[in-house]
C-alpha positions in Angstrom: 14.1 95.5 -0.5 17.9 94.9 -0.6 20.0 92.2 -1.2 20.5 88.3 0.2 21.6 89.1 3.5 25.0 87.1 4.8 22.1 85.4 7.1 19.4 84.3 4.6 22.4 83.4 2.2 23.5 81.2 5.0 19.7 79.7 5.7 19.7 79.1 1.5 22.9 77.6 2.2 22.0 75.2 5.3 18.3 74.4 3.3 20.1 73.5 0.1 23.8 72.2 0.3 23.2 68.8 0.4 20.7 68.6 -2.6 22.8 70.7 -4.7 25.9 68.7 -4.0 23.7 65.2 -4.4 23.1 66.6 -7.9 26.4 68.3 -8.7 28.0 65.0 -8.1 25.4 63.0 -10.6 26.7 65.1 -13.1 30.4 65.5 -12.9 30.6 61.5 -11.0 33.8 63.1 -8.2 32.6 64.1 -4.9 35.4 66.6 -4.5 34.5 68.6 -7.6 30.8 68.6 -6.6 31.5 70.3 -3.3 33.5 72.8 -5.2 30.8 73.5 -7.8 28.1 73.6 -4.5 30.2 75.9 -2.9 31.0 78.1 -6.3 27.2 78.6 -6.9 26.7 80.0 -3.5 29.8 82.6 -4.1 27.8 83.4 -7.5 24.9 84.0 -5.1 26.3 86.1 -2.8 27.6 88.4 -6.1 24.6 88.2 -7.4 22.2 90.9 -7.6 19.1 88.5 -5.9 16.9 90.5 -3.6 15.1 89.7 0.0 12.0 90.1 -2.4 12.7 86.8 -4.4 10.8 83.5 -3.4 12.6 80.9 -2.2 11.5 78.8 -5.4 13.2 81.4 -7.5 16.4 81.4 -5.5 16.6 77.5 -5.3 16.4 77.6 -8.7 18.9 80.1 -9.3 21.1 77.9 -7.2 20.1 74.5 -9.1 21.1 76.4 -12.2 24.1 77.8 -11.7 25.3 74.3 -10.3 24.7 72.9 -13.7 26.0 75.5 -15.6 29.4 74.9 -13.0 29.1 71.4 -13.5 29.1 72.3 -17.4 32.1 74.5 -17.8 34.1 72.0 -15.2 32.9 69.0 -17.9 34.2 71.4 -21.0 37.3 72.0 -19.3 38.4 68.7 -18.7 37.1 67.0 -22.0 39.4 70.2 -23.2 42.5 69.0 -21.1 42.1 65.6 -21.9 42.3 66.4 -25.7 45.5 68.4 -25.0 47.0 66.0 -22.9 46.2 63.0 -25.7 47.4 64.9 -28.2 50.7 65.6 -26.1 50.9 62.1 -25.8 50.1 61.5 -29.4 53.1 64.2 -30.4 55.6 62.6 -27.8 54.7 59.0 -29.6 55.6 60.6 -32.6 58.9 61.9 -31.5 60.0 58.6 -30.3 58.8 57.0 -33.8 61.2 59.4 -35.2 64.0 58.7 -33.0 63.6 55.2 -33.6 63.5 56.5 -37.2 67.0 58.0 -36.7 68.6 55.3 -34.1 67.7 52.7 -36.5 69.3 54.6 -39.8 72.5 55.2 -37.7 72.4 51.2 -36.7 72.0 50.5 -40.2 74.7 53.1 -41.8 77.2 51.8 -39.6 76.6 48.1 -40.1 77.0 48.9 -43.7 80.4 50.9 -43.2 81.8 47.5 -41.4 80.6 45.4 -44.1 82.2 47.6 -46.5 85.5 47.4 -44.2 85.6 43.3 -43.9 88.2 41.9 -46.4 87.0 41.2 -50.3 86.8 37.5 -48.8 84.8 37.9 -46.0 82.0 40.1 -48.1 
């Protein structure tokens, strides 16, 4: 037998969408992203190499797998890009410490060079 034909992809599709999608959003918690993974897995179907010959079970669960290992990568990727950004923010707070660093030596320098300038009085 060949392969998933466009029209048992789209029964697969029609059968399972809404289950997948219920359980791609209890793991990632954003509705938009677990449409995205739903719709991912079923593009990963339809390059898959799944034949006519495989039971529905075995497709399902195919389909239920490769929605969590989506949902996976999506989590990895933005625990990754919250790290980056944090530590962006974290170097940023250190480049203002050190301008305050160097705005505050300058304030400093130049109240000293006027109290060096006020008469031997005034000192």
């Amino acid at each position: 037998m060949g392969n998933l034909s466009n029209e048992e992809i789209k029964v697969y599709f029609d059968l399972n969408y809404h289950r997948l999608y219920l359980f791609a959003k209890s793991l990632v918690n954003d509705a938009e992203i677990a449409h995205d993974l739903v719709q991912d897995s079923f593009m990963v179907l339809i390059h898959a190499n799944m034949k006519t010959s495989d039971a529905p079970p075995v497709i399902k669960s195919f389909l239920y797998t490769t929605v969590r290992n989506l949902a996976s990568k999506n989590i990895r990727k933005q625990k990754s890009a919250q790290l980056f950004f944090r530590k962006e923010k974290v170097e940023e707070w250190e480049d203002a410490a050190v301008f305050e660093k160097l705005f505050r030596s300058e304030v400093i320098a130049e109240l000293y060079l006027a109290l060096e300038s006020l008469p031997q009085g005034c000192k």
